[in-house]
Z-matrix of the N, CA and C atoms (Angstrom, degrees):
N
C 1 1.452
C 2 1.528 1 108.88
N 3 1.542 2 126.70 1 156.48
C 4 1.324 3 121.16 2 -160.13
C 5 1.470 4 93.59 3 -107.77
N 6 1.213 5 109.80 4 160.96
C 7 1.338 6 111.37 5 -166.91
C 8 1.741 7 99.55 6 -107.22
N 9 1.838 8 122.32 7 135.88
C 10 0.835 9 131.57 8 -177.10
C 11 1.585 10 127.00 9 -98.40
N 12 1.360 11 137.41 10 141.10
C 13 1.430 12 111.01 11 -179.87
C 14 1.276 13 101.00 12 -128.37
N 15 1.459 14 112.43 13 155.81
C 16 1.578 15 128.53 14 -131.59
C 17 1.554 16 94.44 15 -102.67
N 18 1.365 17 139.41 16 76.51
C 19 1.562 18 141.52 17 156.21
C 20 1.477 19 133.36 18 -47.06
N 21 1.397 20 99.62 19 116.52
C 22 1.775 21 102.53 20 166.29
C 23 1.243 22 130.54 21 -85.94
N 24 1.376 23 119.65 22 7.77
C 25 1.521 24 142.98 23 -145.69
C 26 1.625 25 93.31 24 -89.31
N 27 0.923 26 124.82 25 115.54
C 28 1.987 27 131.70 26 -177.60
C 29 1.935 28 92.32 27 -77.09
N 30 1.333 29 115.14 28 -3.17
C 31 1.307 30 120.55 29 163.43
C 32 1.476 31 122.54 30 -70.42
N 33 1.456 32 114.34 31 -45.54
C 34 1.086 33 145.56 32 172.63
C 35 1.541 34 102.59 33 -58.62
N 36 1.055 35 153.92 34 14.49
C 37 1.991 36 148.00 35 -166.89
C 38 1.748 37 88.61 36 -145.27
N 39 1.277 38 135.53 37 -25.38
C 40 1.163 39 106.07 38 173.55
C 41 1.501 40 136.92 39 -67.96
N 42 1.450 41 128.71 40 152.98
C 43 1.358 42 124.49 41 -137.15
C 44 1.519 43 99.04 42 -80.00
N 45 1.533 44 122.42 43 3.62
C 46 1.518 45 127.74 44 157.46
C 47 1.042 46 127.00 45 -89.34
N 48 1.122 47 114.25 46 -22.96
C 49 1.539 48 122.29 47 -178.77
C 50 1.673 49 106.84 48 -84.84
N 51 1.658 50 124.31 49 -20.11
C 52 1.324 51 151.38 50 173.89
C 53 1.472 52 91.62 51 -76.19
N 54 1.050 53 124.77 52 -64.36
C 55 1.328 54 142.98 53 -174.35
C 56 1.768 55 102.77 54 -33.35
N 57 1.511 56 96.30 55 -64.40
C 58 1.733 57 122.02 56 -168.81
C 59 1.815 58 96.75 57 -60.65
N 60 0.831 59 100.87 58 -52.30
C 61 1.551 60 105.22 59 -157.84
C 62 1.717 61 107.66 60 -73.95
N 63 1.648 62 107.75 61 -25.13
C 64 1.653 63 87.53 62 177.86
C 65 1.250 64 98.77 63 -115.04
N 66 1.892 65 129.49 64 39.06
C 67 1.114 66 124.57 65 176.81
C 68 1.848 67 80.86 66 -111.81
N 69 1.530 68 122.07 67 -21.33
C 70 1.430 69 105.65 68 -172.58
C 71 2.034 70 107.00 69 -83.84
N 72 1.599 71 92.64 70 7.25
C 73 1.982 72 84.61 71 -179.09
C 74 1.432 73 94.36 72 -70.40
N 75 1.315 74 106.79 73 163.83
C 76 1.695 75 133.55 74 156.38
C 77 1.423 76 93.73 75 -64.81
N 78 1.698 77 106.91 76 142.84
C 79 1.519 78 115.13 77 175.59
C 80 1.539 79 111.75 78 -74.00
N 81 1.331 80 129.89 79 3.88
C 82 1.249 81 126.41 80 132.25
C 83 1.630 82 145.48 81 -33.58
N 84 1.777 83 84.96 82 -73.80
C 85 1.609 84 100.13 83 145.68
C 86 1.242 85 129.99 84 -43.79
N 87 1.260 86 127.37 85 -74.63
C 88 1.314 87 130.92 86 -172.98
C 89 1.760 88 93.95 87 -50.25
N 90 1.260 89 144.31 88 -32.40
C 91 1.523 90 130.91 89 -159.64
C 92 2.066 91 87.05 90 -91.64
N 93 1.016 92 82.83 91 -27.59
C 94 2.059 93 73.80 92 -170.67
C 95 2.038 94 88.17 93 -68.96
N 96 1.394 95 104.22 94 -70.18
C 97 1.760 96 100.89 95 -165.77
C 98 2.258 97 100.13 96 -41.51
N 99 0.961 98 122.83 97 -24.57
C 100 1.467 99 127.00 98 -158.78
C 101 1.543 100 97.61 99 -66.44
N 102 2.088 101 97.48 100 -56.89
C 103 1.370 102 113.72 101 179.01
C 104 1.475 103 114.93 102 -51.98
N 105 1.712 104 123.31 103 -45.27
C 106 1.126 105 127.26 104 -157.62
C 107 1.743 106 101.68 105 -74.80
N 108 1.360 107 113.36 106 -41.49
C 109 1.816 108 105.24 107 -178.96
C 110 1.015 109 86.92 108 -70.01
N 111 1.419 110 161.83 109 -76.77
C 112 1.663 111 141.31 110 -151.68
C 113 1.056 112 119.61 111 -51.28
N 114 1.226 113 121.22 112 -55.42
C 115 1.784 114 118.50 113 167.88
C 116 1.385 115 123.50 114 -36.15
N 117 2.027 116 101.25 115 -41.74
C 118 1.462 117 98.98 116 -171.47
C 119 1.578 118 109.76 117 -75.98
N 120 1.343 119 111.39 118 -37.38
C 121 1.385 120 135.73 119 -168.05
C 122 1.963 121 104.68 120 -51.00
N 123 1.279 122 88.63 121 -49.37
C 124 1.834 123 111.25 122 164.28
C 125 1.338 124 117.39 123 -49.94
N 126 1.285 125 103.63 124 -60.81
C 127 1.672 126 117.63 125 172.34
C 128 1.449 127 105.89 126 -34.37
N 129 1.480 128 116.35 127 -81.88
C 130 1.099 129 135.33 128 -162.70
C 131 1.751 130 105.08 129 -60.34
N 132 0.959 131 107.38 130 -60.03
C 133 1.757 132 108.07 131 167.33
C 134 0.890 133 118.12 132 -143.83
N 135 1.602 134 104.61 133 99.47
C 136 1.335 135 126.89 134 155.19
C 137 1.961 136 132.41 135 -17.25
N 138 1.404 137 75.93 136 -66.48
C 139 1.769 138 89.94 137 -176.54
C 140 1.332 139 113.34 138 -60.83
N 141 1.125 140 118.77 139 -10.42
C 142 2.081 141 127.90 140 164.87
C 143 1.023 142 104.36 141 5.69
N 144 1.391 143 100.20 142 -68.34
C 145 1.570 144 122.52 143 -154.57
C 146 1.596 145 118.72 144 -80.35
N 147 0.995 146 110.76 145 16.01
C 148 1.942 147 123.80 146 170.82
C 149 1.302 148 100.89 147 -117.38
N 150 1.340 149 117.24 148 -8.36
C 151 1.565 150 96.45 149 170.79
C 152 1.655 151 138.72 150 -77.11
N 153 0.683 152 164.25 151 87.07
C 154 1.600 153 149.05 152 166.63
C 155 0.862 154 133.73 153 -82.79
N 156 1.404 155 108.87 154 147.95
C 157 1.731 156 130.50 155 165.47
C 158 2.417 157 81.40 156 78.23
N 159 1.459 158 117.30 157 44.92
C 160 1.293 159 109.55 158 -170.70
C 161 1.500 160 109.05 159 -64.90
N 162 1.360 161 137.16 160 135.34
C 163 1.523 162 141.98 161 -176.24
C 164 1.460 163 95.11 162 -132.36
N 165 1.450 164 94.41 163 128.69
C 166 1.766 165 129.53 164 -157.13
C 167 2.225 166 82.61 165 -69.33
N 168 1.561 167 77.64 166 176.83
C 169 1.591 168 87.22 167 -164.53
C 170 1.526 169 84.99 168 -111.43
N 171 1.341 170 98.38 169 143.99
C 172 1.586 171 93.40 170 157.40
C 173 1.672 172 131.11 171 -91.52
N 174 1.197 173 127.72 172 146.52
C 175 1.574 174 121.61 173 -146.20
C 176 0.888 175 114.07 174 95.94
N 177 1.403 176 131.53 175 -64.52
C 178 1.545 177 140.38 176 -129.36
C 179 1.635 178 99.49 177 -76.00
N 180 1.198 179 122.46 178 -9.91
C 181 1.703 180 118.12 179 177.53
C 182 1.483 181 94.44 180 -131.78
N 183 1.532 182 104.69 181 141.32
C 184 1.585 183 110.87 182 177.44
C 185 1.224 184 97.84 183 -127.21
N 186 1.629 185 125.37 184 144.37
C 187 1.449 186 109.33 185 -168.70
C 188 1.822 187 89.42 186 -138.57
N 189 1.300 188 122.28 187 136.33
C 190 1.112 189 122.43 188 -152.59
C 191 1.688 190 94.70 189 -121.34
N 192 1.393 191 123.06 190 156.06
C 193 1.451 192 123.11 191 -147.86
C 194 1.986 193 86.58 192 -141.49
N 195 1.102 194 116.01 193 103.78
C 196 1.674 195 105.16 194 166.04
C 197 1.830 196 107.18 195 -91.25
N 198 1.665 197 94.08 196 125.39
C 199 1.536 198 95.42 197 -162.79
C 200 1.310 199 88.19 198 -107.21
């Protein structure tokens, strides 16, 4: 397993730098983190999986910007 180091850098959260970091897992990794959001995603709601064609809510995500 590759060893990770723990960043405070508000550089470090952009969706490239997210990008960088789970393009550097072993395709191991990336299949364990893949498994672990589905399981949780399951957890939390089950019925997921009867949905189709699902269209996001509006509101329901607030995404906050420190300027």
């Amino acid at each position: 397993m590759t060893l990770h180091k723990i960043s405070h850098d508000r550089a470090d959260e952009s969706i490239e730098a997210k990008a960088h970091w789970f393009q550097s897992l072993l395709l191991e990794e990336r299949m364990d983190m893949l498994c672990w959001f589905t399981d949780m995603i399951l957890e939390v709601n089950p019925r997921i999986v009867e949905q189709k064609h699902a269209e996001p809510i509006a509101g329901r995500v607030l995404v906050l910007n420190l300027e």
